[in-house]
N, C-alpha and C positions, 0 to 999 in steps of 0.2 A: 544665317540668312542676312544676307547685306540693307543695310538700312537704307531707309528712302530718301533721296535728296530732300531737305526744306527747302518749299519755294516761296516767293515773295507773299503769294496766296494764304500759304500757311501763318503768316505772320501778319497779315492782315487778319486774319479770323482772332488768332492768338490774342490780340490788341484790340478787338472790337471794333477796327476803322476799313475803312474801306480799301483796295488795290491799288488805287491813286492816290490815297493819302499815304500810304506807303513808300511808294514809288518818289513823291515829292519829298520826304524826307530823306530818301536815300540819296537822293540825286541833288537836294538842298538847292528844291527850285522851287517857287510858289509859297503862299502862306499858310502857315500849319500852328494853330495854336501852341504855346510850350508845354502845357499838359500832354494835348495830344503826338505832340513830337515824342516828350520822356516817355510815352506810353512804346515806340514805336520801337524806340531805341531798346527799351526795356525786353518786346518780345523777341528783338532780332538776338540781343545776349544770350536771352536763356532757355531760345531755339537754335542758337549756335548756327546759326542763316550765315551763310556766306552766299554772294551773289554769282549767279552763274555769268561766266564772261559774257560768252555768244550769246545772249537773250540782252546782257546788256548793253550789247557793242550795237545790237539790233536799235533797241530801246534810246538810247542816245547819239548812235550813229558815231562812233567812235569805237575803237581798240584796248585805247592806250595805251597805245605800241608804233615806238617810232623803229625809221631804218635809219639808218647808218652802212651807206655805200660808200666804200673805202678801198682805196688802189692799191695798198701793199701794207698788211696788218704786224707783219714781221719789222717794219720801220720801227725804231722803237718812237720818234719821233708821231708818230700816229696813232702805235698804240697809245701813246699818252694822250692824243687829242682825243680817243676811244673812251680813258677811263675818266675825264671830261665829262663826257656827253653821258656815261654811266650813272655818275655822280649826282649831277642832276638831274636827271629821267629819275631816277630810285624816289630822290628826295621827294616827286611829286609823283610818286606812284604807277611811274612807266616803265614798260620793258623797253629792250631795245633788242632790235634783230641785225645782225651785221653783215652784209655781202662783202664779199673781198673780189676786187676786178682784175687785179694784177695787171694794173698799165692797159684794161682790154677795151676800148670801147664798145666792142660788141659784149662783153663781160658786162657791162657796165648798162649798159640798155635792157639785157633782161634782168638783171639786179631791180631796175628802177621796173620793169614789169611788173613782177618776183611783189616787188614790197604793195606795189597799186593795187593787184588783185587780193593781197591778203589784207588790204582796209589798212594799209599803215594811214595814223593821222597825221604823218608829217615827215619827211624825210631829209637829211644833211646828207649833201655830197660831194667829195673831196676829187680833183683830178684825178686823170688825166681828162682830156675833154674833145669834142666833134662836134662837127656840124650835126652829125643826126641823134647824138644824145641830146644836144643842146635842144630843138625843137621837140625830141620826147620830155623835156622837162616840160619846156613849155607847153605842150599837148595837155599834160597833167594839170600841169596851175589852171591851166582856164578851165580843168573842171573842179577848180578850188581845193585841189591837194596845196600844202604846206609847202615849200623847199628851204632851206638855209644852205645854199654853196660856201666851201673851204676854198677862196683861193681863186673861184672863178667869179667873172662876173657877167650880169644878165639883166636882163630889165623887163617885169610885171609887178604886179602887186603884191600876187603870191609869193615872188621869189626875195630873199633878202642876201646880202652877202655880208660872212666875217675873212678878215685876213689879219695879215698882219705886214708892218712897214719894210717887206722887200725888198724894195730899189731903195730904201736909203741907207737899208742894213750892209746891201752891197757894196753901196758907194763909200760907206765908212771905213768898209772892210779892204776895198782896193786903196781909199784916201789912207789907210794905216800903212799899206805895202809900200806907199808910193811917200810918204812921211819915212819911212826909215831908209830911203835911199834907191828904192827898187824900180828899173822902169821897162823891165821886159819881162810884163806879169801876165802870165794866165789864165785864162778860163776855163774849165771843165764846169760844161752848161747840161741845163736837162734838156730832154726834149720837145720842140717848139709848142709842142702839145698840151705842157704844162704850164698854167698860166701864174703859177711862182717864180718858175725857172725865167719868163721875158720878164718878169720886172726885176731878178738879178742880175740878166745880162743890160740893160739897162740901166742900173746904180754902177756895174763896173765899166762900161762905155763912157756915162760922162765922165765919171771921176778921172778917166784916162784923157778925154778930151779934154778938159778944164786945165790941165798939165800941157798941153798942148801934142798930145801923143796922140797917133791914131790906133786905132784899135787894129789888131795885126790879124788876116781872118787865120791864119794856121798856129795862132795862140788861144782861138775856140776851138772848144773839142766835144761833141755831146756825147750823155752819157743816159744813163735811165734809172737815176738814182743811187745804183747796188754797186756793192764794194767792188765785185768785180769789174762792173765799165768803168769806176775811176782808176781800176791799176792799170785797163788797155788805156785808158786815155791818157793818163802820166806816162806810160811806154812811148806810145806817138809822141808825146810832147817834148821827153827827155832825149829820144832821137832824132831831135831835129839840130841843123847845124849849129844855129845858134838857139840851144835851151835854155827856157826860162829860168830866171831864179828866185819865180816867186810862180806858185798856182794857187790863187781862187776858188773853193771847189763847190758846187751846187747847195750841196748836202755834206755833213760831217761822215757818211757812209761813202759816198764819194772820195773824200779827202780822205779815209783812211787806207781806200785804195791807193790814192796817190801814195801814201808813206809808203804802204808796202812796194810800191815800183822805184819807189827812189831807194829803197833797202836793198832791194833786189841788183838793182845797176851798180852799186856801191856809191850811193850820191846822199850823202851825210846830211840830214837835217836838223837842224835850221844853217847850220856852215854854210851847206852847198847851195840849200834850197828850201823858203820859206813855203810855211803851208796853212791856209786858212778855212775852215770850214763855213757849214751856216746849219743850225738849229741848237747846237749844246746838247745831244744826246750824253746819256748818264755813260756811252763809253769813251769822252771826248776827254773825259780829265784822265783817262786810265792808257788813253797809246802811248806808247814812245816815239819821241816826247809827247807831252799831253799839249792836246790840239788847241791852239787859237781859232776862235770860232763865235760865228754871230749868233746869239742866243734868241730864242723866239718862244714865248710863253706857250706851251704845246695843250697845259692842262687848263688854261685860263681859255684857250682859243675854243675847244672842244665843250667846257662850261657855256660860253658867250655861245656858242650857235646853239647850244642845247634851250638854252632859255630864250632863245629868242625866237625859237621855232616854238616850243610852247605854249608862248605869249601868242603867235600867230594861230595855233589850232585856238584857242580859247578867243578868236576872234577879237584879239589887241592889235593895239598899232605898235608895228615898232617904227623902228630906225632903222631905212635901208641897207643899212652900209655900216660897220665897226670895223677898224681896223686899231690892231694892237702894236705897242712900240717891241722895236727890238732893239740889243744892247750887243758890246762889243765885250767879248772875253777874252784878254792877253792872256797867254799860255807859252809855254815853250819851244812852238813849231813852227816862229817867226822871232829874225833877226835881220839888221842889217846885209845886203847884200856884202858875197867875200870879195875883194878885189881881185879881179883874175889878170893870169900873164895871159899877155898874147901871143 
């Protein structure tokens, strides 16, 4: 015969106190003398009380269970910002439930349904972005759900945003292209949808300005992240009359498309054709050559919104806005342009 669940009740008898003197000890709200605390603590051990979620989620008006809506969980670059936000949910005693949108904004709008109806206390969401996800966030905040957006930005109270330095991780990364001698360089961009992707075409625009170059529009090519639109986009790019000899590429999944299309055409890297990523995925030391590429703290960024949405359900103030530096990693898949005959 299966045994009866212990309920809070039970342990209020157990201990001689009342259901609210229980209740405020568990909950570590209100004043409870320390006697009658160690009393409390005492019956819930050795009644072996565990607290029923749903009574408590009722009771406190909380889950403790965030979402995490995220647009392509296969990126490893997100999975990292995933075991982030893991990391610390765990540490403070939260689940986390994950939607994956796949680039969908309509994916993405019942995601954030998905998590509202099931009482999430707070939710982090990473591009892509619309106009009509953007007002379903906001529909949500003004009924005082949490949000922490990856990368996009918004404006309420509710809402905060993390990112990381983009446009200058670009502009260092085109100012490197353009320092080793290169001046018909590349873009393979995301789509205008993602709000990472303008602020790298942005850090490679000035940096091209500033040299006094204009930006060439059939040297941008968009792509959608995945390995495969960077090899069609380095296809288009290598067959145009005059091919670059350097691409820029959104994402280091991107750029490894690129290698594979400059493989493919017999156009030799870094010789023929310099190549630079942006995030530092753990496969960016392992292609051939191993990729140069903008490095962006993926696990620090997924921590930073985890905690800050936290601080937010627990009715703290944060910081609107964090944004993380990103760094430059030389690697093998950029050199001096080769001087070519005419």
């Amino acid at each position: 015969m299966a045994r009866e669940r212990v309920t809070i009740r039970d342990v209020a008898r157990y201990a001689g106190v009342s259901y609210a003197t229980v209740s405020r000890v568990l909950n570590n709200k209100g004043e409870v003398r320390e006697k009658t605390r160690l009393a409390v603590l005492q019956a819930v051990a050795e009644l072996n009380y565990t607290p029923n979620p749903i009574a408590r989620s009722l009771a406190t008006n909380r889950t403790a269970m965030i979402g995490f809506v995220v647009s392509d969980i296969t990126n490893p670059f997100l999975a990292d910002v995933a075991r982030g936000i893991q990391r610390v949910a765990d540490s403070q005693g939260y689940s986390v439930t994950i939607c994956v949108t796949e680039n969908d904004p309509e994916r993405e709008m019942r995601a954030i349904r998905f998590m509202a109806d099931r009482r999430a206390d707070g939710l982090i969401v990473t591009p892509p972005e619309s106009e009509a996800s953007d007002e379903l966030i906001l529909a949500h905040a003004e009924r005082a759900l949490p949000f922490v957006l990856i990368g996009r930005q918004m404006t309420h109270d509710k809402v905060a945003r993390v990112s990381t330095s983009t446009t200058s991780g670009a502009y260092r990364a085109t100012g490197y292209l353009l320092n080793l001698g290169h001046r018909r360089i590349a873009h393979i961009q995301a789509s205008p949808r993602m709000g990472y992707g303008r602020g790298k075409l942005r850090g490679y625009s000035q940096a091209l300005q500033e040299q006094g170059i204009k930006v060439d529009p059939q040297l941008v090519v968009a792509s959608d992240y995945s390995v495969d639109s960077g090899q069609r986009a380095a296809e288009r790019l290598l067959s145009l009359d005059r091919s670059p000899t350097a691409i820029f590429a959104t994402n280091d999944l991107t750029a490894i498309g690129a290698l594979a299309a400059a493989e493919a055409a017999g156009v030799q890297v870094p010789r023929d054709l310099s190549v630079v990523g942006f995030d530092d995925i753990i496969f960016a030391r392992s292609t051939r050559p191993p990729l140069t590429t903008v490095s962006q703290p993926a696990l620090r960024l997924g921590e930073v919104a985890a905690e800050k949405l936290l601080h937010m359900v627990q009715g703290e103030a944060v910081a609107k806005e964090t944004i993380l530096e990103c760094s430059l990693i030389v690697r093998e898949s950029t050199a001096p342009p080769r001087v070519r005959s005419s």
